[in-house]
C-alpha positions in Angstrom: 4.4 -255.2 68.0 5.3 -258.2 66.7 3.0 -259.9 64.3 2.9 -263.5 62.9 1.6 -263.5 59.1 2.7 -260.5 56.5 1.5 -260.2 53.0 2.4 -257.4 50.8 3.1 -253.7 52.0 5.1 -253.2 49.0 7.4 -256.7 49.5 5.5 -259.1 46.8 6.7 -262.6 45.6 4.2 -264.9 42.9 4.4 -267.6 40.7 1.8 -270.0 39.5 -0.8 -270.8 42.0 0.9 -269.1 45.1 1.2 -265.9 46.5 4.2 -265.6 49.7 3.3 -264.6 53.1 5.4 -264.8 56.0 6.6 -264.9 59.0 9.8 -263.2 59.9 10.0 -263.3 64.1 13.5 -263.1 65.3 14.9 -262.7 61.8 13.9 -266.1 60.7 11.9 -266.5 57.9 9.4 -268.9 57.7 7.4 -268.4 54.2 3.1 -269.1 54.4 1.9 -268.9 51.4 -1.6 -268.3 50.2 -2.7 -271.2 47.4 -4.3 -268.8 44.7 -6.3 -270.1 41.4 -7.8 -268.4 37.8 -8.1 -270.9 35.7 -7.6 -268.3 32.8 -4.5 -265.4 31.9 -5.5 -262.1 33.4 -4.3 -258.3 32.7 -2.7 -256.4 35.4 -0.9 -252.7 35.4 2.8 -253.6 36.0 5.8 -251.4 38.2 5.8 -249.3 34.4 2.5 -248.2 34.5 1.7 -250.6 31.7 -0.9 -253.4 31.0 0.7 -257.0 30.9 -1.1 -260.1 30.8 -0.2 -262.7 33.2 -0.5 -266.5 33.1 -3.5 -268.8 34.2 -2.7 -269.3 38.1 -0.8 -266.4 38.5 -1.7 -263.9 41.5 -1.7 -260.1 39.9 -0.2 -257.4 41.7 -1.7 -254.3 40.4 0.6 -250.6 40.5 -2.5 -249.0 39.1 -2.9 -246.4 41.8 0.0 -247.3 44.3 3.9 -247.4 43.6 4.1 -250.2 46.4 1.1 -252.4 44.7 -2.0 -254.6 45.9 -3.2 -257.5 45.1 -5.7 -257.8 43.0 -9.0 -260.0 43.1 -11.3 -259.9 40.6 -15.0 -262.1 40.0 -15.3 -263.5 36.5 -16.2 -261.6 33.6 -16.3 -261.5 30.0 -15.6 -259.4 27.3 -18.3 -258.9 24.6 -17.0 -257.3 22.0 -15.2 -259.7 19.7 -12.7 -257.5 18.5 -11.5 -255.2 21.3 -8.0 -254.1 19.6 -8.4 -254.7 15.4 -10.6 -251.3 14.8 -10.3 -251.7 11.5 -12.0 -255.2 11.4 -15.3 -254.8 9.7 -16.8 -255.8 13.1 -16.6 -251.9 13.7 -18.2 -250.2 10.7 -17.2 -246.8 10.2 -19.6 -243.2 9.8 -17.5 -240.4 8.9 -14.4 -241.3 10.3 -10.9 -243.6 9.8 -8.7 -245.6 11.7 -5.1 -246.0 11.6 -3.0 -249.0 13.4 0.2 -248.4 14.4 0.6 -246.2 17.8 2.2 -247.1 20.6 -0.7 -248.9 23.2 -1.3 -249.0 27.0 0.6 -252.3 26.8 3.7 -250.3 25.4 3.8 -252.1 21.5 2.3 -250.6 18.5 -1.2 -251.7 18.9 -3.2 -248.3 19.4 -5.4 -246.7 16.7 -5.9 -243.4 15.9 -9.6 -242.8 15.2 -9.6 -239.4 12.8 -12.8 -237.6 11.7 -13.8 -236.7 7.7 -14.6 -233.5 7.0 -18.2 -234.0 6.7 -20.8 -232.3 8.9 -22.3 -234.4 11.5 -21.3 -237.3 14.3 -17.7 -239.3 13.5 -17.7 -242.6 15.3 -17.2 -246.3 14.9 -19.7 -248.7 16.3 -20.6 -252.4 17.1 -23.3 -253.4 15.4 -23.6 -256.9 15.7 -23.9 -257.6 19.7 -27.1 -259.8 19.9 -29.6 -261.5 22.9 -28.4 -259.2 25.6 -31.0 -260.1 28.4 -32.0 -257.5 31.6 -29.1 -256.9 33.4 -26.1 -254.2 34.7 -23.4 -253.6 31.5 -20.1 -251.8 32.0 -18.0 -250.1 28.7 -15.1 -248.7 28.2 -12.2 -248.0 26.5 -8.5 -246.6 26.5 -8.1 -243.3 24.8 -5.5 -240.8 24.5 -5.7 -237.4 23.1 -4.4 -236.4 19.6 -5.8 -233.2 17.9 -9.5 -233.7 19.8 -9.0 -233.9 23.5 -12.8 -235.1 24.1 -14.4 -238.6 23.7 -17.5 -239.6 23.6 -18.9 -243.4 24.7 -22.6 -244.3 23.6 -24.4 -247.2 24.2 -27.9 -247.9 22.5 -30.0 -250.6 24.1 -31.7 -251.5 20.5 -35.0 -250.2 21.7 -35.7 -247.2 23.6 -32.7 -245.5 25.3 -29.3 -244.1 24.5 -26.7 -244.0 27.2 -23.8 -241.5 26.7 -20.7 -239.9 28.5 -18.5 -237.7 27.2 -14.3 -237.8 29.2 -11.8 -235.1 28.6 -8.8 -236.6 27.6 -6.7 -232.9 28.5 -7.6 -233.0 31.7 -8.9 -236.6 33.1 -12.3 -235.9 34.2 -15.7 -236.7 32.8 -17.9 -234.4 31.3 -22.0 -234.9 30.4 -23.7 -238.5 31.1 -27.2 -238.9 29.9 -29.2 -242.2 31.4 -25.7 -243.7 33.0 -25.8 -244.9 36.7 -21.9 -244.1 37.3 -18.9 -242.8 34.8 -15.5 -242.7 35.6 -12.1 -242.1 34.2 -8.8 -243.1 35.2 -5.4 -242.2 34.6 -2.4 -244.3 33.1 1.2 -243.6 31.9 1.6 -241.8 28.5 -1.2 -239.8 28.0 -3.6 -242.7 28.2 -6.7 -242.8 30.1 -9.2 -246.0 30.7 -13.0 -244.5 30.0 -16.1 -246.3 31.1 -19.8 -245.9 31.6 -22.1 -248.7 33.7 -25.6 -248.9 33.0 -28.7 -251.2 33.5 -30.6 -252.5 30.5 -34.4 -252.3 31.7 -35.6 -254.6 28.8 -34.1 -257.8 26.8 -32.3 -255.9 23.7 -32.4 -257.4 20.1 -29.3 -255.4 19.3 -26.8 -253.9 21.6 -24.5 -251.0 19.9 -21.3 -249.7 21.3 -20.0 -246.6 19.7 -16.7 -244.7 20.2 -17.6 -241.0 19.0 -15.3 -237.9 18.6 -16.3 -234.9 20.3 -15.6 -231.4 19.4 -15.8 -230.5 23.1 -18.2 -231.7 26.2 -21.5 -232.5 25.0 -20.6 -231.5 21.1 -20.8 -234.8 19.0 -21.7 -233.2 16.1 -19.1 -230.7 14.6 -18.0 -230.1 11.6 -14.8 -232.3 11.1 -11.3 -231.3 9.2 -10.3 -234.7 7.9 -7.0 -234.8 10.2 -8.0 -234.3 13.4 -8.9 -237.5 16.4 -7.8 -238.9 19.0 -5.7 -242.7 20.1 -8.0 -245.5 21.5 -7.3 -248.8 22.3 -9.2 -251.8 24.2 -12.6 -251.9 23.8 -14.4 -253.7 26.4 -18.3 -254.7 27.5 -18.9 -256.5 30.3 -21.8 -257.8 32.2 -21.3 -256.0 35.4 -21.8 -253.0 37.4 -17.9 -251.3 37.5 -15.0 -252.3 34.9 -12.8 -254.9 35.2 -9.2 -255.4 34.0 -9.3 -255.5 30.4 -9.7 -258.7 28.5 -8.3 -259.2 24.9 -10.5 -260.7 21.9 -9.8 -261.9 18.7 -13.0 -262.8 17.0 -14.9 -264.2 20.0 -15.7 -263.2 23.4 -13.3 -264.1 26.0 -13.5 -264.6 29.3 -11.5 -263.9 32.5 -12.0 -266.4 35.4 -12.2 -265.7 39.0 -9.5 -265.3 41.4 -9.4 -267.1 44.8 -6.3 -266.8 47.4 -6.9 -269.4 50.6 -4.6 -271.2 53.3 -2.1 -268.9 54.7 -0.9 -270.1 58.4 -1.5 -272.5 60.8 -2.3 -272.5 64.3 0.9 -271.7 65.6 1.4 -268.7 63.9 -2.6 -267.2 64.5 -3.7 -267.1 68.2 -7.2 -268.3 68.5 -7.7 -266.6 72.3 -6.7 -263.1 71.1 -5.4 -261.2 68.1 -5.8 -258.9 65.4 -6.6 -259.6 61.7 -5.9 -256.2 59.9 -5.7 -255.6 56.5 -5.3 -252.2 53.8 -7.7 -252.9 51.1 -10.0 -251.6 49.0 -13.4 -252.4 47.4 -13.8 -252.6 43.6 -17.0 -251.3 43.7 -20.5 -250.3 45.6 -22.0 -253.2 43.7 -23.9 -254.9 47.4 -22.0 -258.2 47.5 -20.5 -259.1 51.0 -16.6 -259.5 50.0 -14.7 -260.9 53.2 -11.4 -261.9 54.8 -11.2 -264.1 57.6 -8.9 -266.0 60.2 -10.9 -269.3 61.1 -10.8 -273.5 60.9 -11.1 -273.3 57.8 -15.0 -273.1 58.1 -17.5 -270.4 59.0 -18.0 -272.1 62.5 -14.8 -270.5 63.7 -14.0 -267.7 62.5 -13.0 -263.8 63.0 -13.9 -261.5 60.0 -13.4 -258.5 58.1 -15.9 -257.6 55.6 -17.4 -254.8 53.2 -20.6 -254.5 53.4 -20.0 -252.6 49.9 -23.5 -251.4 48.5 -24.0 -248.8 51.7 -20.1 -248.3 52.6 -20.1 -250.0 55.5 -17.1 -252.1 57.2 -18.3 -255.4 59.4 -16.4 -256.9 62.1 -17.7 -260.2 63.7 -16.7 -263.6 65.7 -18.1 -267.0 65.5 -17.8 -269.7 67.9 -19.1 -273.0 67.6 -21.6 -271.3 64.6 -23.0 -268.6 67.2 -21.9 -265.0 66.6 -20.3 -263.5 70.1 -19.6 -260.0 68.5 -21.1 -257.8 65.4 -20.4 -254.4 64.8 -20.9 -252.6 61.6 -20.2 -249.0 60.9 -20.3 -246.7 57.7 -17.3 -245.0 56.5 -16.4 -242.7 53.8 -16.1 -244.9 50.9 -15.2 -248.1 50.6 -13.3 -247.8 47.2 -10.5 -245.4 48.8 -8.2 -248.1 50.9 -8.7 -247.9 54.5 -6.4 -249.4 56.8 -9.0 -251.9 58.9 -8.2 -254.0 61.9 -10.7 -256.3 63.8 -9.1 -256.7 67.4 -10.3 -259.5 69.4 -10.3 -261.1 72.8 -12.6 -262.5 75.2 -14.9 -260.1 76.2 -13.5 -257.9 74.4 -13.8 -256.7 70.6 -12.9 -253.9 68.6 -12.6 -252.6 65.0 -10.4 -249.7 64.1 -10.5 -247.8 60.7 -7.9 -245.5 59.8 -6.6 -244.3 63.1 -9.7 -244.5 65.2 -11.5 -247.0 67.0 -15.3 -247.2 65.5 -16.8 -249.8 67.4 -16.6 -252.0 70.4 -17.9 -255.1 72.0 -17.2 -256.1 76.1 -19.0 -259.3 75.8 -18.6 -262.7 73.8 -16.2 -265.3 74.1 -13.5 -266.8 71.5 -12.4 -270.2 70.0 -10.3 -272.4 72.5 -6.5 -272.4 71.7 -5.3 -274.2 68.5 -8.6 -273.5 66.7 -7.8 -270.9 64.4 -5.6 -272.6 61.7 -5.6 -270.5 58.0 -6.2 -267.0 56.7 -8.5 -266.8 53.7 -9.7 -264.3 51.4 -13.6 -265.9 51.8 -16.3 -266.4 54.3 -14.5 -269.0 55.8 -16.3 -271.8 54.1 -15.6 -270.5 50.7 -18.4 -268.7 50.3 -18.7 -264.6 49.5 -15.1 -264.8 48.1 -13.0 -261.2 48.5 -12.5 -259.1 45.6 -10.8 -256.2 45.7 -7.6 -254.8 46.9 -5.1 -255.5 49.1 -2.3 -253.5 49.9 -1.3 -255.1 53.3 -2.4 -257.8 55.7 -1.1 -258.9 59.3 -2.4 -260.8 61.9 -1.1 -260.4 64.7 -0.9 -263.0 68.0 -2.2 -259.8 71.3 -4.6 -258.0 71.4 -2.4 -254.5 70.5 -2.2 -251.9 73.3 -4.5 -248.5 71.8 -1.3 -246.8 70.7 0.0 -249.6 68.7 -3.4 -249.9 66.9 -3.6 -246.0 65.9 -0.1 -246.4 64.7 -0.9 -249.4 62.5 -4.4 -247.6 61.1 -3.5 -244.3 60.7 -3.7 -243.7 57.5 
């Protein structure tokens, strides 16, 4: 089962603007690299479990949920709050609470606050007061917290007019408690006691005033408490982003700040990709459910030709499909569990016959259509193809392979 083009499964290798692939048949290494791009520095969670910020150019292998890593492709965004480490910048005005710099961060240097309630009666929070002109759209935010003497945290949003969005996390335990008006919460685990928060929702109406507050909360649901003057918990990285999941996290220092778009193209040539029959598989995941085609494919470099994998994200479904001469000569879609857990996918392909495997099974089928002439296929690219409906997500591991494997070989390469 020998195959022609490797990326990743845990063997990794990046510097600016490239990302190694290879081929390895008959113990000679031949490297075929991918040419990547971000025309900005980026965060990624290193082999420590930490956040480190990476160089413009540089691909990012993320060990966020997988000792072995994945790549990591993310679309632009940008961070909207100004100051998203200095909370004791007047930027975040204080009610009935305190912050203290000094605690060891997600990062792993002394940039965490703690956030500790007075002893008044009532709600202990800092807020945002001063985000302006949002327009109708779907808003993400979130922050780092850690437990201290309150275990519970609780994110609000006010959109200025009508509505307040809220979700309370429990920082003992890592789940999320109570949401009121938020399409999705989520909570996620990193090293130390540290746990990245956030809360997506959709502004109905063009806001004068957007607020972002970080509350303490006695327990789920219980904002209001009467507070003890010591007690709080650690935060760090405040973040607000135009978009319907959370993105890595993206410093500011008195403005926003913007991450740019990564792109990985070019991998291969037409010796090493059999254009008659093959298999492109790949382990990867989706970033979210957000209904934007993201797709890998082998091809000439254009649409015309090509063979494709492809999330069909909004409704968790997985696409296979070949193109010849700009006619499609197979198509099968087919829903799966959930398209942010990594499923090992493989689109098998010769004439007449087509077939896409996810994890361990064969899904879908095709016994007529023809494929490209030999020589045709030339490059493996994270897009449509064309450079259109660019991937992002992750990857754990991709292969492409020059037969069509035998039905053994594929289970064994899917099987999760």
């Amino acid at each position: 089962m020998a195959n022609t083009i490797k990326l990743g499964n845990g063997n990794w290798a990046t510097k600016e603007g490239s990302l190694l692939a290879y081929n390895d048949e008959n113990n000679n290494f031949k490297p075929l690299p991918f040419t990547t791009t971000r025309a900005s520095s980026a965060t990624v969670v290193n082999k420590q479990g930490l956040i480190e910020t990476v160089g413009s150019g540089i691909p990012r292998i993320d060990f966020s949920d997988d000792a072995n890593g994945a790549l990591l492709l993310e679309p632009t965004a940008t961070n909207l709050i100004v100051q998203s480490e200095d909370f004791s910048n007047a930027y975040w005005a204080k009610s009935s609470s305190s912050v203290v710099s000094g605690f060891t961060s997600p990062k792993g240097d002394l940039s965490a606050f703690k956030l500790t309630e007075d002893t008044s009666n009532g709600v202990h929070y800092i807020i945002v007061n001063t985000i302006t002109g949002v327009s109708v759209n779907t808003f993400t935010s979130k922050v780092y917290a850690k437990k201290g003497e309150r275990s519970w945290i609780n994110l609000v949003l006010y959109d200025g007019a009508t509505k307040q969005i809220d979700a309370y996390f429990d920082l003992e335990n890592g789940v999320t408690g109570t949401s009121t008006n938020a399409i999705s919460t989520n909570i996620k685990q990193l090293v130390n006691g540290w746990y990245e928060c956030s809360m997506t929702y959709t502004l109905i109406a063009s806001s004068a005033k957007f607020q972002p507050y970080i509350r303490l909360a006695k327990s789920n649901n219980v904002a209001s408490y009467q507070g003890n003057g010591t007690s709080g918990v650690y935060i760090f990285g405040a973040q607000l982003e135009q978009n319907s999941y959370a993105t890595s996290y993206i410093k500011t220092v008195g403005t926003t700040q913007t991450r740019v778009a990564d792109t990985a193209t070019g991998s291969g040539n037409s010796t090493v990709i059999n254009s008659t029959q093959g298999v492109l598989y790949a382990e990867m995941s989706a970033l979210s459910n957000d209904g934007t085609n993201r797709i890998i494919t082998i091809s000439d470099d254009s649409y015309v030709n090509s063979a494709r994998i492809q999330f069909y994200a909004n409704t968790n479904e997985i696409e296979m499909r070949m193109v010849v001469g700009g006619v499609v000569q197979a198509l099968e879609r087919v829903a799966i569990t959930n398209v942010l857990d990594y499923n090992k996918i493989a689109l098998v392909y010769s004439i007449n016959d087509f077939a896409l495997w996810i994890n361990g099974s064969r899904l879908r089928f095709d016994t007529n259509g023809s494929v490209p002439i030999a020589n045709t296929f030339n490059v493996v690219n994270f897009n449509d193809g064309d450079g259109s409906a660019p991937f992002y997500g992750k990857v754990k591991s991709l292969q492409v392979y020059t037969t069509a494997l035998t039905d053994a070989e594929l289970i064994s390469l899917t099987t999760i």
